[in-house]
N, C-alpha and C positions, 0 to 999 in steps of 0.2 A: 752102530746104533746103541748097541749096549752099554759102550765108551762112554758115550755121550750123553745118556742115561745116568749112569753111575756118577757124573762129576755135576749131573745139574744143568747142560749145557739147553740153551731156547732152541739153537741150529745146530744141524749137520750138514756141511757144505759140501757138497759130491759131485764130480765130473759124470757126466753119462757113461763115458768109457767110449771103445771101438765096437764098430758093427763086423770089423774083420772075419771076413768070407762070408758073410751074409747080405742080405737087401737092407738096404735103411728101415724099411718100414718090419722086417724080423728083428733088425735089431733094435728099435725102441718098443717093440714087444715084449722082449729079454728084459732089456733094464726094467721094466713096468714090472715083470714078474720077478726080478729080483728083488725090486723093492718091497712087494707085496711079500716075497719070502725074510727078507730080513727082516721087515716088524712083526711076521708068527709069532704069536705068543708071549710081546712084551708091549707093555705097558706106554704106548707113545703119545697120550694125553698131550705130552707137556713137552712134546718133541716136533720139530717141524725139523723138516727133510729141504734143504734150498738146493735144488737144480743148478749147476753153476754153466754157462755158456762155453763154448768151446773155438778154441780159432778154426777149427774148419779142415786141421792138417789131416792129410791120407785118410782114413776111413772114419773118423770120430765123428760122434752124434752131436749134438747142441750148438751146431753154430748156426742155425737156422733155429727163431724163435718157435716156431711151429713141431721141430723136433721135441723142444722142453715142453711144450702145451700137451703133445700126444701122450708122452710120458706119462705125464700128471691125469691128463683123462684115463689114461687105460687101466693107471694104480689109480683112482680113485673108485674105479667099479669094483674090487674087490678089499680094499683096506681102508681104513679109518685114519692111517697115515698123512699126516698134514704134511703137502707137498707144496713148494712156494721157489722161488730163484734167486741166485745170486748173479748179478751180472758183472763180468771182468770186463773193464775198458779199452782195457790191449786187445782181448781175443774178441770184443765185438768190434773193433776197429779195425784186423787182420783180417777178420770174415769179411769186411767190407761193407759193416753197418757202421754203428756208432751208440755210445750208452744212451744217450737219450731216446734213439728210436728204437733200441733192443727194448727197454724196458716200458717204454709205452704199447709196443707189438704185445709184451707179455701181461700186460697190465697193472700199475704202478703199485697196486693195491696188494699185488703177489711178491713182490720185487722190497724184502727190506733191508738187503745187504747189499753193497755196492765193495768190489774188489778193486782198488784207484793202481793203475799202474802205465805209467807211457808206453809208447810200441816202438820198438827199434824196427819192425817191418812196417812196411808202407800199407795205405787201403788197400785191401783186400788182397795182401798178400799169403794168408793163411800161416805165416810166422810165428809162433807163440814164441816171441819174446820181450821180457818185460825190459822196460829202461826207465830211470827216474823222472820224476815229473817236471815235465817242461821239457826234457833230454830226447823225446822222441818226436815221431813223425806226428801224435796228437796234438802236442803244443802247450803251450799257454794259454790260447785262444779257444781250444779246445776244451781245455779242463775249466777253464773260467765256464765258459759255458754248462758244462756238466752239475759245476759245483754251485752254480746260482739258479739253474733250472728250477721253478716250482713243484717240479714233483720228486726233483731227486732233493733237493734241499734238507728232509728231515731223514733222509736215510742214512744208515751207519756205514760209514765208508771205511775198510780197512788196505791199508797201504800191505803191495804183495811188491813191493819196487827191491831193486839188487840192493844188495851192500856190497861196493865196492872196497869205499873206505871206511874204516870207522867215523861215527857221526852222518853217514848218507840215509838213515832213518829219520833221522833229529830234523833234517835239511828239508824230507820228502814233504814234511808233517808242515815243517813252517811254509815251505812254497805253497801247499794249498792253502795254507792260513792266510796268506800274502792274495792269492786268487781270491778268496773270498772277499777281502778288505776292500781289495781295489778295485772290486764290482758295487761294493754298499756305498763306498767313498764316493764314486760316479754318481750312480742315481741319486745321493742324496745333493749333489750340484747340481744336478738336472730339475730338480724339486723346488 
């Protein structure tokens, strides 16, 4: 927080972490209370905290939206810390959701950063691994859909997709640009 403080930044993007050897419900206790302890004493006006979703793997918190809401309610009774989410599209896809109902569960008004990355595991494999867009089990069909949805449509979407080779950034950025076109193209035939 400090970090990110100091360079000016709007978000801090943060995983909940593991509940390792505890109950789910002790460990988004903890996180609640570490949040509340890391903004002790600094200045987080100008700082939102985004909760990032989680694929589900062995004891980790957030891949149930209900885990990142407790979170946020329990830091909200002691801090002034503006707490909001980031949803990844691999790990709500691995959990065995999908970004448009993760972030409507979360409510879309919370939800202003969108992490775009295909899933090399299948639904609800609890897999965290990213593949590039189109390249996974989400699809084209899928991201077409994500990236035209009305509620996600103005959100800031940042690519977490592999570099295999160089220029697989350049590539990831134009396929959604292509998803996008070839959804406006459409309905504007339909019109």
């Amino acid at each position: 927080m400090e970090r990110a403080l100091l360079i000016g930044a709007e978000y801090l993007v943060a995983h909940p972490g593991s509940r390792k050897g505890y109950s789910r419900e002790e460990g988004i206790v903890a996180v609640a209370k570490s949040l509340v302890e890391a903004a002790r004493d600094l200045d987080t006006t100008t700082l939102t905290v985004l909760l990032e979703n989680t694929a589900g793997a062995g004891e980790c918190l957030g891949s149930r939206p209900d885990d990142l809401q407790l979170i946020r309610e329990y830091a909200s009774h002691c801090t002034d810390l503006k707490i909001g989410y980031c949803v990844d599209t691999c790990h709500a896809f691995a959990a065995g959701s999908d970004a448009v109902t993760f972030v409507a569960e979360l409510g879309s008004e919370h939800v202003p950063v969108i992490h775009a990355n295909d899933s090399k595991g299948e639904h609800g494999s609890r897999l965290d691994r990213h593949a590039n867009i189109g390249a996974g089990y989400i699809g084209d069909i899928g991201f077409r859909r994500i990236l035209n949805h009305p509620d996600l449509r103005t959100k800031a979407f940042i690519l977490e997709t592999p570099v295999d080779v160089e220029g697989d950034d350049a590539r990831n950025v134009e396929k959604l640009k292509s998803l996008c076109r070839k959804s406006r193209t459409t309905r504007k035939r339909l019109n």
